[in-house]
C-alpha positions, 0 to 999 in steps of 0.5 A: 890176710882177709878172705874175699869172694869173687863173682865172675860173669862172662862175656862173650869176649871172654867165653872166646878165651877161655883156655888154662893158660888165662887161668894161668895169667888170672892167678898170677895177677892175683899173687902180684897183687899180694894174695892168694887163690884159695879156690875156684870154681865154674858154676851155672846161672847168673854167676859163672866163676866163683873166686875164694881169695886171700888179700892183705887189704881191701885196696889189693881186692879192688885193684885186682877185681879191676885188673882182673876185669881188664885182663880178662873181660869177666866183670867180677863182682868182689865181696869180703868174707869171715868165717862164721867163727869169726862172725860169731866172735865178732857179734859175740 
């Protein structure tokens, strides 16, 4: 499994709909799509959610950073991630 980052915005539309139970619904999408939420968070300024996710390929993070969008009218803004162990090893 890979780690990726997702950056959510909000739109108008979705700040109407905010509610535990699409929460509910964005993490079940997540884990029909083969991953994980590992964290999430709302933050203030030009990023309103943040996403740390675990997905077995790029493919299942791109088909859920749109089918996430859809469902949720939050444009996300998905980036893969290592750790900095990883990195380290990588450009070691």
């Amino acid at each position: 499994m890979s780690t990726y980052l997702m950056f959510g915005r909000y739109t108008m539309e979705a700040v109407k709909s905010i509610s535990p139970k699409r929460t509910e619904k964005a993490i079940a999408l997540v884990k029909q799509n083969g991953g994980e939420v590992t964290g999430g968070y709302a933050m203030l300024g030009k990023t309103d959610l943040l996403l740390i996710v675990n997905f077995p390929d790029l493919q299942s993070a791109m088909k859920t950073s749109v089918a996430l969008t859809k469902l949720l009218a939050i444009a996300f803004v998905t980036q893969p991630a290592v750790s900095m162990s990883e990195f380290d090893m990588l450009m070691g």
